[in-house]
C-alpha positions as CSV (number, residue, x, y, z in Angstrom):
1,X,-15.6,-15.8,-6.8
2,X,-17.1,-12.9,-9.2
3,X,-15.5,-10.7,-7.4
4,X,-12.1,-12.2,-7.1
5,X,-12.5,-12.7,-10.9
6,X,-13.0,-9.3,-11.7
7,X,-9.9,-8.1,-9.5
8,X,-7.7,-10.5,-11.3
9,X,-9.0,-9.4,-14.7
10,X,-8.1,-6.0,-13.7
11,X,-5.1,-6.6,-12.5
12,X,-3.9,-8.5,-15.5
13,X,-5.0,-6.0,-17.9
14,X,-3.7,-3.1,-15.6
15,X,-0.5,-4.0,-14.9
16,X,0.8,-7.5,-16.2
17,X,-0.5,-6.1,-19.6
18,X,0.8,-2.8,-20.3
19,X,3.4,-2.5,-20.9
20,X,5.8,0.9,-19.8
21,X,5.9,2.0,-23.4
22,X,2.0,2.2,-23.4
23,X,2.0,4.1,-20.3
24,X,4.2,6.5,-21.8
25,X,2.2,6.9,-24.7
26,X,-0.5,7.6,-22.7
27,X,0.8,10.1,-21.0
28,X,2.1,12.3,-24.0
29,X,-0.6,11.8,-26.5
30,X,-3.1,11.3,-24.4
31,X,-6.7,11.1,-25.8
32,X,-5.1,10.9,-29.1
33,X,-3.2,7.7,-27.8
34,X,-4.0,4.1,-29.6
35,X,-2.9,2.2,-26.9
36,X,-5.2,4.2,-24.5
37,X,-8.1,2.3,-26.8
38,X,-6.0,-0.5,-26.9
39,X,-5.5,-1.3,-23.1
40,X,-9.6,-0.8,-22.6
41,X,-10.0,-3.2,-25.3
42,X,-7.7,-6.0,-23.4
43,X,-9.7,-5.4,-20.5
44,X,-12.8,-6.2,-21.6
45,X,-11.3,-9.4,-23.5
46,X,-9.6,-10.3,-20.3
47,X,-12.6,-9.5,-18.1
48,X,-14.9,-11.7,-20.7
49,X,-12.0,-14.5,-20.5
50,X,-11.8,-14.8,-16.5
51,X,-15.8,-14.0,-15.9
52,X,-17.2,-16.3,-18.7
53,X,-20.3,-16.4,-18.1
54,X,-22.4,-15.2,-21.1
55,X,-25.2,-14.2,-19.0
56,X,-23.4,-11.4,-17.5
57,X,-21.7,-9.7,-21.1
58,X,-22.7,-7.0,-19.7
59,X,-20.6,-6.7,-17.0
60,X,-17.5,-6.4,-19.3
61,X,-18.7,-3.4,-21.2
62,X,-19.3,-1.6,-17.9
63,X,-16.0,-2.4,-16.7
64,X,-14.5,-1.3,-19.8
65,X,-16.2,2.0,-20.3
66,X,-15.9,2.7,-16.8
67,X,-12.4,2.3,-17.1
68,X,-11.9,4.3,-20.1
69,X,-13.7,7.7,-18.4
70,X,-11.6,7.1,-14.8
71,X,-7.8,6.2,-17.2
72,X,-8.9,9.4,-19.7
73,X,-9.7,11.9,-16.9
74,X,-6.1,10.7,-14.9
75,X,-4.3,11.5,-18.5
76,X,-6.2,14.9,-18.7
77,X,-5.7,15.9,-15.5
78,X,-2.1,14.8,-14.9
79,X,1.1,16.5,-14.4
80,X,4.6,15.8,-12.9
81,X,3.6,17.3,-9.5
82,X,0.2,15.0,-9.5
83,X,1.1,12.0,-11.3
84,X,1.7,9.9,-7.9
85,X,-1.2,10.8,-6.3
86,X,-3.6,10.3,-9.4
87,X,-2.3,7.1,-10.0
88,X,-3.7,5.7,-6.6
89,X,-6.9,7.4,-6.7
90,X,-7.0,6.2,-10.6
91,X,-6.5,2.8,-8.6
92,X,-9.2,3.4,-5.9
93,X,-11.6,4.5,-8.5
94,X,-11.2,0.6,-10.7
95,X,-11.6,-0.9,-7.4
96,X,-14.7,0.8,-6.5
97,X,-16.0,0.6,-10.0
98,X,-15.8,-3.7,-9.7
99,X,-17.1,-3.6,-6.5
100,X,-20.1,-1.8,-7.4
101,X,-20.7,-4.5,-10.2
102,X,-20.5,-7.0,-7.9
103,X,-22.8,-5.9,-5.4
104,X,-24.6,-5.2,-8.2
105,X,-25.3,-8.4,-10.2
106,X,-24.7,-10.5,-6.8
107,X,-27.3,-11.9,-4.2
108,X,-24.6,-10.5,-1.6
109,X,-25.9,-7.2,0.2
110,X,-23.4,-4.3,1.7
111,X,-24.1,-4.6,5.3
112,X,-21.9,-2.5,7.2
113,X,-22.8,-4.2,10.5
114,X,-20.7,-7.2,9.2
115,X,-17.7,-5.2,8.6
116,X,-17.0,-2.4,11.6
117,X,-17.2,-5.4,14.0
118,X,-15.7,-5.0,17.2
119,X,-12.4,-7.2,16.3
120,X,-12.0,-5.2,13.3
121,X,-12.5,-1.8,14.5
122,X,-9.9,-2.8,17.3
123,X,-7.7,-3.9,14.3
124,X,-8.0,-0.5,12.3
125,X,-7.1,1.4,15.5
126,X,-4.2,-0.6,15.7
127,X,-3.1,-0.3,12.6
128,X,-3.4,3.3,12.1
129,X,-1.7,4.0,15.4
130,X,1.4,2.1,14.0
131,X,1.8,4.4,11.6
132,X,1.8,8.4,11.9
133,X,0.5,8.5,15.9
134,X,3.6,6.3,16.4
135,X,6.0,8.3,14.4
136,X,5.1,11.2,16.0
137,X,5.9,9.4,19.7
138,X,9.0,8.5,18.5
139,X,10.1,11.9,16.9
140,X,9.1,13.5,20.4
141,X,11.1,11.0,22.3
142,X,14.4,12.5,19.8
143,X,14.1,15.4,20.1
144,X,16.7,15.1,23.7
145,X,18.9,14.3,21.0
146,X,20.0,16.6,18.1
147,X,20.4,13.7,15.4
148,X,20.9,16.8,12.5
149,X,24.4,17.1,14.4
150,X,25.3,13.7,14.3
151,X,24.6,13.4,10.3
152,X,25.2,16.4,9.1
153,X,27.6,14.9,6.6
154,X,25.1,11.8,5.6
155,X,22.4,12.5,2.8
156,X,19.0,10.7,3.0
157,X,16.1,10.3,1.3
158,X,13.0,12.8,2.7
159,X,10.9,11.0,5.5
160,X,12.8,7.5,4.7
161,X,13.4,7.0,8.4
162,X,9.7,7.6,9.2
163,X,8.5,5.5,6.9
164,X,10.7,2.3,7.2
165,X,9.5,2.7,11.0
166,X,6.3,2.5,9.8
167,X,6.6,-0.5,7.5
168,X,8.3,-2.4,10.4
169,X,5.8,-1.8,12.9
170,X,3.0,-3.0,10.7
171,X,4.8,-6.1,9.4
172,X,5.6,-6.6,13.7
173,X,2.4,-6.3,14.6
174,X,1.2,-8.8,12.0
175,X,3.2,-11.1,12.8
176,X,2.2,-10.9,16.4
177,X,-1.3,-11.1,16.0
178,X,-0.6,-14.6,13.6
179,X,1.5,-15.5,16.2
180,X,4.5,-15.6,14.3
181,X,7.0,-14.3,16.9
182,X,10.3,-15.8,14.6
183,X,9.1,-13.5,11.5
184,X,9.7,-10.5,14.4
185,X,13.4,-12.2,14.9
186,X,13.7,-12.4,11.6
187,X,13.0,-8.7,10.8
188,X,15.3,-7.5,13.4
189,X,18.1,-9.5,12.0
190,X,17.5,-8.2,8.7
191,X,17.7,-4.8,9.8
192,X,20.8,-5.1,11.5
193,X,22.5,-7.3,8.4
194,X,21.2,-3.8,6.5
195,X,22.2,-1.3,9.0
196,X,25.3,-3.1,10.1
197,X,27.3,-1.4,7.7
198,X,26.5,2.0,8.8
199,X,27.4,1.1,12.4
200,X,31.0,-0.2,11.2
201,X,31.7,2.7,9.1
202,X,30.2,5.4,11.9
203,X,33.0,6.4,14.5
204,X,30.2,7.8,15.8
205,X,29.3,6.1,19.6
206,X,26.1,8.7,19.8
207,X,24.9,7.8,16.3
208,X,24.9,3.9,17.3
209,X,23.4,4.4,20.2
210,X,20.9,6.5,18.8
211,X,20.4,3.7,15.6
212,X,20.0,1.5,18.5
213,X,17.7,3.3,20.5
214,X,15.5,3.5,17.9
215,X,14.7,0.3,16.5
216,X,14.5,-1.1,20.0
217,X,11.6,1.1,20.8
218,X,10.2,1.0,17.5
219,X,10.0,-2.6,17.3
220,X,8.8,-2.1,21.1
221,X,5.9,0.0,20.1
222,X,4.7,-2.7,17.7
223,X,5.2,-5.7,20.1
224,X,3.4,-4.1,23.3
225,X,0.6,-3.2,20.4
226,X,0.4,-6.9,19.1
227,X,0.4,-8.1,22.3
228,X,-2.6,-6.2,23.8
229,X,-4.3,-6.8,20.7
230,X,-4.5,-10.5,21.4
231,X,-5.5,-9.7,25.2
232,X,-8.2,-8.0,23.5
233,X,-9.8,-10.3,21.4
């Protein structure tokens, strides 16, 4: 439970805590920002709060120093272009941070043995072939078709198609391996409420069929995956 405490604290303090008016305080005064000092302060009271347990007032200290140095070198460092990518490697860098403490000041050993198990390895690979490797299978499978055509009048957000593919193929194959095949039925009928209004308003028969085409085989990938994943294990 330590470390479930210390992940609450954080996220609390992080995020429930600070408000947008601090962050963008932060981020223009930087160093020279009171709330900076502030939002460390709150998470060492909050950390103290959820921990309590005097004989470890230690740990609170650590967690708020350490996340002074990791929030002041994001605000140094940052710029428009890095801003995104900072903030989850500011993220990563808390995490890490409490689980070092709690290895720490736990009984509990690291032992990797107990982790890259042979179910969870086989769950990674899984997982990570959903995403990109499965994209990629897809977007080979288009090409036959020159989709650019079709929308050339339609604006998009960059890579949205690739990742809502993606996101559905993960949240399929979870459902699989749970065994909740009506959260699958459910997904698809969600999609189609969402999409149905772009098929209505496409005259379009090739841009259906191609809408079509691809959701069947996407949600396809992530069945077949789900499915010999449970074979598997």
């Amino acid at each position: 439970m330590i470390l479930t405490k210390l992940f609450l604290a954080h996220l609390i303090a992080d995020f429930f805590l600070q408000p947008a008016k601090w962050v963008q305080e932060k981020e223009e005064k930087k160093l020279k920002s009171g709330k900076l000092y502030i939002h460390v302060l709150l998470h060492i009271a909050i950390t103290t709060l959820i921990l309590w347990d005097f004989k470890l007032w230690y740990v609170p200290l650590i967690i708020g120093v350490s996340h002074f140095i990791i929030d002041a070198l994001k605000l140094i460092l940052q710029n428009e272009k890095t801003k995104r990518l900072l903030f989850f490697i500011d993220q990563l860098c808390h995490i890490l941070v409490i689980a070092i403490v709690y290895f720490a000041i736990s009984k509990d050993s690291f032992n990797l043995n107990t982790i890259l198990t042979d179910q969870n390895i086989l769950l990674v690979t899984c997982l990570l072939f959903l995403t990109i490797p499965a994209s990629i299978i897809m977007k080979t499978i288009f090409l036959k078709w020159n989709i650019l055509e079709l929308t050339k009048n339609e604006e998009s957000l960059e890579d949205a198609g690739k990742y809502i593919g993606i996101l559905e193929r993960l949240f399929v194959f979870i459902f699989i391996i749970f065994g909740h095949w009506e959260a699958v039925g459910f997904l698809i009928t969600a999609k189609s409420v969402f999409r149905f209004k772009d098929l209505r308003d496409s005259k379009e028969r090739q841009l259906t069929e191609y809408i079509l085409i691809g959701t069947l085989i996407s949600f396809g990938i992530a069945i077949i995956t789900g499915i010999l994943y449970n074979l598997m294990t």
